[in-house]
Backbone as CSV, one residue per row, in Angstrom:
resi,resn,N_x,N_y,N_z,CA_x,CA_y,CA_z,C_x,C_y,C_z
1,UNK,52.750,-13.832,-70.638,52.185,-13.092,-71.743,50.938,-12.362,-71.266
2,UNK,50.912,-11.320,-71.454,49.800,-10.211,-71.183,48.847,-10.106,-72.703
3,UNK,47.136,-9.547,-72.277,46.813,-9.391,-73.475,47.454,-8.456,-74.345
4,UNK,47.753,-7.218,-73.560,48.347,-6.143,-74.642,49.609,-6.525,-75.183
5,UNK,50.464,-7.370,-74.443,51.961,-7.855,-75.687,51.455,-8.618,-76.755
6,UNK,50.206,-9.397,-77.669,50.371,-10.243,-78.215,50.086,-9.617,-79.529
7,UNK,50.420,-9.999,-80.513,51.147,-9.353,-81.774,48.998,-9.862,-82.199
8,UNK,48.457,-9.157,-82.145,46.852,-9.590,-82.457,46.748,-10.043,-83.975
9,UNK,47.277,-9.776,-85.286,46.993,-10.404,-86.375,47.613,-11.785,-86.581
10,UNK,48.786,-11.498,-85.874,50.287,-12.898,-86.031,49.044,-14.195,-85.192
11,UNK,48.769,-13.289,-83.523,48.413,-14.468,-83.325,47.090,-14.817,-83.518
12,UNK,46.026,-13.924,-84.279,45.036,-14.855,-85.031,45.634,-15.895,-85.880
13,UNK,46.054,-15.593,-87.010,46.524,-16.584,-87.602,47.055,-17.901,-87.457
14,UNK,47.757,-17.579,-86.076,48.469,-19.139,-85.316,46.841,-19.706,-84.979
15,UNK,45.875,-18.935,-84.473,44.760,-19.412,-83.833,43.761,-20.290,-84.884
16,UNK,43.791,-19.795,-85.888,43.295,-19.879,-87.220,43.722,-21.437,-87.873
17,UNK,45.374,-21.577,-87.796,45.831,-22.577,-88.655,45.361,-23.846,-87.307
18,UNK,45.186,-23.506,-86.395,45.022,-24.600,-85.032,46.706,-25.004,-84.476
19,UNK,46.761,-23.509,-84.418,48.401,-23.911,-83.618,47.952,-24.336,-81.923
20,UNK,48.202,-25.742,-81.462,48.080,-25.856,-80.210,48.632,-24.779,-79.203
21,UNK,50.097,-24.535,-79.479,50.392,-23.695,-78.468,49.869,-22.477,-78.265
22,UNK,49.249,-21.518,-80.058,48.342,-20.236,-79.467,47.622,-20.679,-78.234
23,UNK,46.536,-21.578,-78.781,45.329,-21.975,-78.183,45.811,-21.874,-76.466
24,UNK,46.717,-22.870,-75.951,47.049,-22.878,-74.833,47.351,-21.809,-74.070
25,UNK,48.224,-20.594,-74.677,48.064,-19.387,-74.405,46.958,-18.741,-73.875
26,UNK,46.197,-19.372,-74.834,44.488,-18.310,-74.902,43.900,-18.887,-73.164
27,UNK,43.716,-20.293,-73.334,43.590,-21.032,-71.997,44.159,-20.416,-70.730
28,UNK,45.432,-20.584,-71.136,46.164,-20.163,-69.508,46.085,-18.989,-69.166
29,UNK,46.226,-18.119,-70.171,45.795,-16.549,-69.940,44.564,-16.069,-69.419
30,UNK,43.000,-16.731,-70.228,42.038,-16.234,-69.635,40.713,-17.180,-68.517
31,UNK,41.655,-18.833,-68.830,40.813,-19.637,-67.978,40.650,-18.934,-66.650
32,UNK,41.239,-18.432,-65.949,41.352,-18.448,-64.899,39.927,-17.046,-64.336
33,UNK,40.123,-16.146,-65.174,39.311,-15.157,-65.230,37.903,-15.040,-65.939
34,UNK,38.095,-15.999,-66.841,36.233,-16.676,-67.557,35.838,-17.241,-66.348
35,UNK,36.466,-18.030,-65.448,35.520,-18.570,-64.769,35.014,-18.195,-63.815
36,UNK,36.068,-17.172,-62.699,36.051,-15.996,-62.165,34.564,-15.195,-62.191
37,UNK,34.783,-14.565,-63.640,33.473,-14.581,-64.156,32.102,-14.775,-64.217
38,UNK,32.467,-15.945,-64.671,31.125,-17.148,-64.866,30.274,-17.230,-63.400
39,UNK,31.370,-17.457,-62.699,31.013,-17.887,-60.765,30.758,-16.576,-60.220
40,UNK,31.136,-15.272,-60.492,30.481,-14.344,-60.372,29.501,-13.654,-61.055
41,UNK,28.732,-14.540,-61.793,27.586,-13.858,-62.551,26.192,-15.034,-62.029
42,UNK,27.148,-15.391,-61.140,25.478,-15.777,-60.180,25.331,-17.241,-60.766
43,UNK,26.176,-17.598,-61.287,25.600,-19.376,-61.756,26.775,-20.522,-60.510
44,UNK,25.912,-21.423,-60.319,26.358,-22.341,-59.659,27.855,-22.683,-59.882
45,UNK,28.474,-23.118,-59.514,29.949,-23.767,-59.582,29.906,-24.534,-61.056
46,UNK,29.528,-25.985,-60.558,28.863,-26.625,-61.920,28.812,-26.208,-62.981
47,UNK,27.843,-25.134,-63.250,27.140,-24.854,-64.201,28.076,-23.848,-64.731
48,UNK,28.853,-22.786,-63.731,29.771,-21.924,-64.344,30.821,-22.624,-65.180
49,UNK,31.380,-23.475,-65.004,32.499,-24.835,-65.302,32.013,-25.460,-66.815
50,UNK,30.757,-25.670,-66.462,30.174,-25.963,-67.993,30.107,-25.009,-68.746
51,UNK,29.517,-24.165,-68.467,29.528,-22.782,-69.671,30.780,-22.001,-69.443
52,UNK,31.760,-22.229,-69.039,33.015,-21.708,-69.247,33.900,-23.137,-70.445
53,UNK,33.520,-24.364,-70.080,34.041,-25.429,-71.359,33.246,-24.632,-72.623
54,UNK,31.749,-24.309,-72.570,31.151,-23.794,-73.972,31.714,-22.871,-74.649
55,UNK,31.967,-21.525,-73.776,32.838,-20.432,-73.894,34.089,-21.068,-74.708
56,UNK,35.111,-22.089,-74.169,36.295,-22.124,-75.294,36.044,-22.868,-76.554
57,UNK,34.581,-23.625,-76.052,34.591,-24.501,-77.547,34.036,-23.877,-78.524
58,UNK,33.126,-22.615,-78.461,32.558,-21.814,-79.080,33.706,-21.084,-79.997
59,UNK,34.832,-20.761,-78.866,36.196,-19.807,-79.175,36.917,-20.649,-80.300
60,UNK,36.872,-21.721,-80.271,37.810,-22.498,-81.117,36.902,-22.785,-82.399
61,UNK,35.356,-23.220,-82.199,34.623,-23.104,-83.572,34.618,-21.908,-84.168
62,UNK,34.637,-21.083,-83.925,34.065,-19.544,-84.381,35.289,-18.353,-84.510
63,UNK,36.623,-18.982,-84.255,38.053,-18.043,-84.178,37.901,-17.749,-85.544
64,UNK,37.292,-18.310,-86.890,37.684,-17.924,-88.615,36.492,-16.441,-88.227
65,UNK,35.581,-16.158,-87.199,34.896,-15.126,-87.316,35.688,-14.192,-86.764
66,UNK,36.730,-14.032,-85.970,37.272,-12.979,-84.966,38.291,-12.456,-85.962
67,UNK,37.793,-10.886,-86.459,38.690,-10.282,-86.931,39.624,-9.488,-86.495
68,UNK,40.061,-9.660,-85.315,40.778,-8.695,-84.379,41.132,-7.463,-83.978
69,UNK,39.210,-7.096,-84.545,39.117,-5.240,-83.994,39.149,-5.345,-82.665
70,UNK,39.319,-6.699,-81.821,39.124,-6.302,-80.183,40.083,-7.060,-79.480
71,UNK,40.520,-6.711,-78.708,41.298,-7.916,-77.630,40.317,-9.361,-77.552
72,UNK,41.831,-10.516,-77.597,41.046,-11.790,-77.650,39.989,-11.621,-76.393
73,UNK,40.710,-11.598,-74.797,39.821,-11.051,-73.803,38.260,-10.620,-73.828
74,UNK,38.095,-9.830,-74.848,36.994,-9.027,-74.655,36.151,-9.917,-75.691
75,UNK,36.811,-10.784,-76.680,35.955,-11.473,-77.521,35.381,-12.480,-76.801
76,UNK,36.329,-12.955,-75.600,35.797,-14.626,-75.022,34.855,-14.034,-73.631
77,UNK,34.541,-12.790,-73.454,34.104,-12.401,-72.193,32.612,-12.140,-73.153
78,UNK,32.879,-11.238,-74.724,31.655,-11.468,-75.520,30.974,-12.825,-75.366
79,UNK,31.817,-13.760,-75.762,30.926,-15.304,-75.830,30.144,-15.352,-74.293
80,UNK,31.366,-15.204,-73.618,30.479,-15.668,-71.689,29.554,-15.477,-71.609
81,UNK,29.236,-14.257,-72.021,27.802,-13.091,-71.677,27.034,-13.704,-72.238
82,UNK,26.821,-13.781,-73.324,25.955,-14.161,-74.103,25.697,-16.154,-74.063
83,UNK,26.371,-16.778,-73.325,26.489,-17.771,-73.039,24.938,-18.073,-71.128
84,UNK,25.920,-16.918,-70.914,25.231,-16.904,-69.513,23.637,-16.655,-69.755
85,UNK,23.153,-15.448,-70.799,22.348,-15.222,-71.021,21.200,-16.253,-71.303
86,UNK,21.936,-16.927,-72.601,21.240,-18.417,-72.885,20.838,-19.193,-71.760
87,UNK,21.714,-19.389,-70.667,21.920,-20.333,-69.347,20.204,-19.380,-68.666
88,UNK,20.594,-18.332,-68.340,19.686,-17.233,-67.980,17.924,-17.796,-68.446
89,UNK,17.972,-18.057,-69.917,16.413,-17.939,-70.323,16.283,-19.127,-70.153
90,UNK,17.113,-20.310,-70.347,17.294,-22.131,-69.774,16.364,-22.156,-68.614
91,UNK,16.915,-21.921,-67.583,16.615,-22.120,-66.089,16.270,-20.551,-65.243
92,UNK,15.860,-20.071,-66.132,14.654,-18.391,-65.347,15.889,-18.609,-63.935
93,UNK,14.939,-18.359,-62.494,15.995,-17.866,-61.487,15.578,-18.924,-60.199
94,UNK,15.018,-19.840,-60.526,15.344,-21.559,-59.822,16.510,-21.794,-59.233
95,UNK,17.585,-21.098,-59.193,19.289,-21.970,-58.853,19.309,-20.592,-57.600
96,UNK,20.700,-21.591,-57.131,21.281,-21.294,-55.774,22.313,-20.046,-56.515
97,UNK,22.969,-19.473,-55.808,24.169,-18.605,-56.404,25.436,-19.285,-55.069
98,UNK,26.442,-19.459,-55.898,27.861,-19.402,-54.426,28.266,-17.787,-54.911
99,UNK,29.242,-18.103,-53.415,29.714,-16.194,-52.875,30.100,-16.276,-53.983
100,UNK,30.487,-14.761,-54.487,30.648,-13.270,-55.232,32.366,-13.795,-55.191
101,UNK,32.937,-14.328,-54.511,34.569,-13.628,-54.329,35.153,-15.258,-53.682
102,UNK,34.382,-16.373,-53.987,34.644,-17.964,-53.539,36.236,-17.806,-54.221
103,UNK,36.275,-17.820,-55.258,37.814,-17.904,-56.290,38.499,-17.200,-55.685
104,UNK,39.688,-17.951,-55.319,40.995,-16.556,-54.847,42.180,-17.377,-55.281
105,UNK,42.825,-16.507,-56.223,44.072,-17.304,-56.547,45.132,-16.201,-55.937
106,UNK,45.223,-15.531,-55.438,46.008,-14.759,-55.012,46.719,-14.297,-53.510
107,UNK,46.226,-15.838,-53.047,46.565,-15.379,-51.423,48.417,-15.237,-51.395
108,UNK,49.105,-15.970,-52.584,50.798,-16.177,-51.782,51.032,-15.545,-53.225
109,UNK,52.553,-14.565,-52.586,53.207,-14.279,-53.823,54.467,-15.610,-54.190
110,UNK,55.291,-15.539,-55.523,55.671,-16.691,-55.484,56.768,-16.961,-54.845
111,UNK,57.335,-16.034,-54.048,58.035,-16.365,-53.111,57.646,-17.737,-51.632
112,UNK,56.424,-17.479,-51.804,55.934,-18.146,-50.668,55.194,-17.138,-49.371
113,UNK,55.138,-16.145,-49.359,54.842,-14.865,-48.645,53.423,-14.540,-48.606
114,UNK,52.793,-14.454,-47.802,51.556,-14.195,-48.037,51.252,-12.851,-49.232
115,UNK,50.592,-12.688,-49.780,50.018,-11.385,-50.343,49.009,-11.245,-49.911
116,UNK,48.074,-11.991,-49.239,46.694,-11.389,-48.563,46.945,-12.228,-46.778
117,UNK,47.244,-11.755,-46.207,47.084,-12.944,-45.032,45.692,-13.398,-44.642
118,UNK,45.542,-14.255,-43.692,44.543,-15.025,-43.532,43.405,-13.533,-42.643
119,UNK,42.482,-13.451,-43.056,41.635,-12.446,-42.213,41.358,-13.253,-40.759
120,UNK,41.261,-12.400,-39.402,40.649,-13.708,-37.982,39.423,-13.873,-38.161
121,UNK,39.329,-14.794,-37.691,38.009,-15.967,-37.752,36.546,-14.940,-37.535
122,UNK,36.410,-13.961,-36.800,35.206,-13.423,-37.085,34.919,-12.330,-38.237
123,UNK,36.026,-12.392,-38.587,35.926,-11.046,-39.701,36.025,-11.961,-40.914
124,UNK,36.200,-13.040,-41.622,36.258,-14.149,-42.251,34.385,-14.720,-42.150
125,UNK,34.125,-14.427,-40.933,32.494,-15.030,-40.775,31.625,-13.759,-41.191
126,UNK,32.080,-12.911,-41.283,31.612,-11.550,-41.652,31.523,-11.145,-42.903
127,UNK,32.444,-11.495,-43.535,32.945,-11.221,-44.626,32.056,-12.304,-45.812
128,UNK,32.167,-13.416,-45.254,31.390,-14.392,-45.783,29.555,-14.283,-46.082
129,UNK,29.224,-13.355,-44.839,27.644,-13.227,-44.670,27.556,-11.931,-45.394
130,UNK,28.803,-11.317,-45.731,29.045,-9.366,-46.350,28.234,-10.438,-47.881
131,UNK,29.219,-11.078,-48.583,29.301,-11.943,-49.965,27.621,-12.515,-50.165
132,UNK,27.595,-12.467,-48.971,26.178,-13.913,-49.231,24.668,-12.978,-49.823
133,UNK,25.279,-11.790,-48.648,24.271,-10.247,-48.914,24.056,-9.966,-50.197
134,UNK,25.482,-9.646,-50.621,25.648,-9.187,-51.814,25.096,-9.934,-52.972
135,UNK,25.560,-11.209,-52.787,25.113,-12.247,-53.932,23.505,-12.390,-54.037
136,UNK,23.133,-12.276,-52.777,21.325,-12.254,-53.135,20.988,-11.055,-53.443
137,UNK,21.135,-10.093,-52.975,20.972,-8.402,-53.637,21.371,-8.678,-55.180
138,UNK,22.185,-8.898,-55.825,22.921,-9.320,-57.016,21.431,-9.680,-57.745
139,UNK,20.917,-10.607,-57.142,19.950,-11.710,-57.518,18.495,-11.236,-58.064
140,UNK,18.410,-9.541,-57.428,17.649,-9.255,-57.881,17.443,-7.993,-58.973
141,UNK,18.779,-7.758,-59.377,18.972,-7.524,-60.840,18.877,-7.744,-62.568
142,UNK,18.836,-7.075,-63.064,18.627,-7.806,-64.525,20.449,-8.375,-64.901
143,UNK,20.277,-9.678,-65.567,20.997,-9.774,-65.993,22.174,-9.076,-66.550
144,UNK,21.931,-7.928,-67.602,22.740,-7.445,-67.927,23.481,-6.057,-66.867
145,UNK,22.412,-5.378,-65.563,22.865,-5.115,-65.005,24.478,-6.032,-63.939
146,UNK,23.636,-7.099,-63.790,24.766,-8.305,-62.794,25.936,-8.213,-63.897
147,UNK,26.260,-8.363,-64.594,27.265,-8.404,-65.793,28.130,-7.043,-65.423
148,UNK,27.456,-6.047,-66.095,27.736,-4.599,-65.946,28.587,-4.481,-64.455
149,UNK,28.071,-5.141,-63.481,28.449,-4.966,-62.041,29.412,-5.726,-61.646
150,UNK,29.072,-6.876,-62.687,30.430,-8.106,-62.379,31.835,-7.477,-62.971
151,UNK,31.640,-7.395,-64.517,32.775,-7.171,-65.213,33.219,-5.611,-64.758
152,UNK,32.911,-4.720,-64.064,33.335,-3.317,-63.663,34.167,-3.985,-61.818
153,UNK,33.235,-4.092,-61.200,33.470,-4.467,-59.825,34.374,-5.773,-59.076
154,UNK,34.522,-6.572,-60.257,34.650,-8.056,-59.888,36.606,-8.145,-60.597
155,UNK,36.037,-7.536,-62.402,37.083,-8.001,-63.342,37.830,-6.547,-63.337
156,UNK,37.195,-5.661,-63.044,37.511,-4.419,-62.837,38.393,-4.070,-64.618
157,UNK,37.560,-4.413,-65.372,37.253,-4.401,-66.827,36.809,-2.343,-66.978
158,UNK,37.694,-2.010,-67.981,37.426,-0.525,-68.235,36.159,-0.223,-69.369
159,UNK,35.557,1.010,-69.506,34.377,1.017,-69.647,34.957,0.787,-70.892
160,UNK,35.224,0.919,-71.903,35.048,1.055,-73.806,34.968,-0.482,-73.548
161,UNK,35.524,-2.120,-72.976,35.629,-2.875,-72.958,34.523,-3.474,-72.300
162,UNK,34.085,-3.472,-71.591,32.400,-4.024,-71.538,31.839,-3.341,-72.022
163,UNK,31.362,-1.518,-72.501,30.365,-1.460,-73.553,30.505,-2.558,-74.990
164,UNK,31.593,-2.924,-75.112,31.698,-3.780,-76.016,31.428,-5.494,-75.934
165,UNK,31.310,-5.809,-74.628,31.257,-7.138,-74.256,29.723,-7.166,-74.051
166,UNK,28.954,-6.031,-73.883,27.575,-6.158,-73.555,26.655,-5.313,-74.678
167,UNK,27.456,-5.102,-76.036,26.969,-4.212,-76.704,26.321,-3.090,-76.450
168,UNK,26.492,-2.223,-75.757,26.073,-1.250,-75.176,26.892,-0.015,-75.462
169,UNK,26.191,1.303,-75.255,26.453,2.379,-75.258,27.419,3.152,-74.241
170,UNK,28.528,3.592,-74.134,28.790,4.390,-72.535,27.796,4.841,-71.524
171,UNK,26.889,5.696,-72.303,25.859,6.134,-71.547,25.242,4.896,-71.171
172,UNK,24.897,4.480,-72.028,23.872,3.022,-71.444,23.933,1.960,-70.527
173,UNK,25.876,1.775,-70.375,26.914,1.030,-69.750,26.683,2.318,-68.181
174,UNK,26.717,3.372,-68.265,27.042,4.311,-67.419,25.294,3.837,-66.624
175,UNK,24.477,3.655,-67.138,22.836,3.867,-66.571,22.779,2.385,-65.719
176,UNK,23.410,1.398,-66.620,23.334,-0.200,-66.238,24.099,-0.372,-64.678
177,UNK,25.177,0.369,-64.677,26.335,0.147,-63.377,25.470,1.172,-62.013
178,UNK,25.044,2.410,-62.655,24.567,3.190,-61.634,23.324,2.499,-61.174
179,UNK,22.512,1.707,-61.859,21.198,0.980,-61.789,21.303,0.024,-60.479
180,UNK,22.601,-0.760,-61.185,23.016,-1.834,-60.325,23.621,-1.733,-58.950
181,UNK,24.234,-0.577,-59.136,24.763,-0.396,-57.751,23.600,0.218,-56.690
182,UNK,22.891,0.749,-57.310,21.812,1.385,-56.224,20.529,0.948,-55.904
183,UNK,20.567,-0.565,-56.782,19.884,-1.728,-56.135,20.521,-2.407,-55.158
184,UNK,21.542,-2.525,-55.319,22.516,-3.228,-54.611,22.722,-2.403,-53.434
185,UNK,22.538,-1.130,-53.237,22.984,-0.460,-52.090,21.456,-0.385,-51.135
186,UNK,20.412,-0.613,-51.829,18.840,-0.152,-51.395,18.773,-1.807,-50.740
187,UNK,18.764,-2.539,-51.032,18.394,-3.936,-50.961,19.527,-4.454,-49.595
188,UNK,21.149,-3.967,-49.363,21.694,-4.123,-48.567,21.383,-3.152,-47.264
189,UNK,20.943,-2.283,-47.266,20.447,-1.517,-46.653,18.834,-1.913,-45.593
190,UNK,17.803,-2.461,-46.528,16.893,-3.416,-46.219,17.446,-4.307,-45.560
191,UNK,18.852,-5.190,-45.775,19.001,-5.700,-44.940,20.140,-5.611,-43.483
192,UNK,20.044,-4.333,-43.005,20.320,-3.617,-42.460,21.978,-3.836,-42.473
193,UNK,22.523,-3.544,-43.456,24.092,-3.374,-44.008,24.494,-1.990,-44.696
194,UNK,25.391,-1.406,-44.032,25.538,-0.220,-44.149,24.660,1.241,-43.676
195,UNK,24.232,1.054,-43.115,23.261,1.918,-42.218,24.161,2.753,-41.119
């Protein structure tokens, strides 16, 4: 099941009465990519894991509010944000970050076949210190820029759908990504990457 096949009023309603199997849907469909997410918006493993459990329990208290002007998607990526944010003013910028791109569910197709093969061992050590760059450059962004940069770059999320996940404007969404990237390009650069 894809977000765009699901019949959006039918399956509020299943969501609504506490049909287990919507719910599970909702799970298997976007667990995988909330957390994705979460671990790419600069929070610890841990901590992403926890505020990705908040994220569905929030989803399941608060589904009688979701009137389904938006994809479920974009409603539970609403909660994240604003989840992370909270996490954000909790603990200011005290924490470690793991790599940008740790999650990979996509190395085998289901044949058994690789879809990504294994990169060799120095380009794998490269690649790893590319992530580590990035993630501290990341680090010295505003929040809602890292978001903007995550959900465009990471979730590769289209713009009307994070101006909406970050309440924001196109233009404003358009200022946040260009912001971010050219911190991100100034700061990798400082550290002599891409030169």
């Amino acid at each position: 099941m894809k977000d765009e096949d699901i019949d959006l009023p039918l399956f509020v309603a299943r969501l609504r009465e506490g049909d287990r199997e919507a719910l599970e849907e909702v799970v298997t469909l976007y667990l995988p990519q909330v957390l994705r997410a979460a671990r790419a918006s600069g929070l610890p493993t841990d901590q992403a894991e926890d505020i990705v459990q908040v994220v569905f329990a929030t989803f399941i208290e608060k589904i009688g509010e979701f009137e389904g002007r938006s994809r479920v998607r974009t409603w539970l990526f609403g909660i994240l944000y604003r989840k992370i944010l909270e996490a954000g003013r909790q603990t200011k910028r005290g924490r470690q970050f793991d790599d940008v791109a740790d999650v990979d569910y996509s190395r085998f197709r289901p044949d058994g076949t690789w879809a990504r093969p294994p990169q060799p061992a120095d380009m794998a050590v490269y690649s790893r210190e590319i992530r580590k760059y990035i993630s501290d450059c990341l680090d010295g962004v505003s929040e809602k820029q890292r978001m903007a940069f995550v959900l465009r770059e990471v979730e590769l999320m289209e713009t009307a759908e994070i101006c909406e996940i970050l309440d924001v404007t196109p233009v404003n969404f358009g200022v946040l990504i260009h912001r971010a990237r050219n911190q991100l390009r100034d700061c990798l650069e400082v550290k002599g990457i891409g030169r």
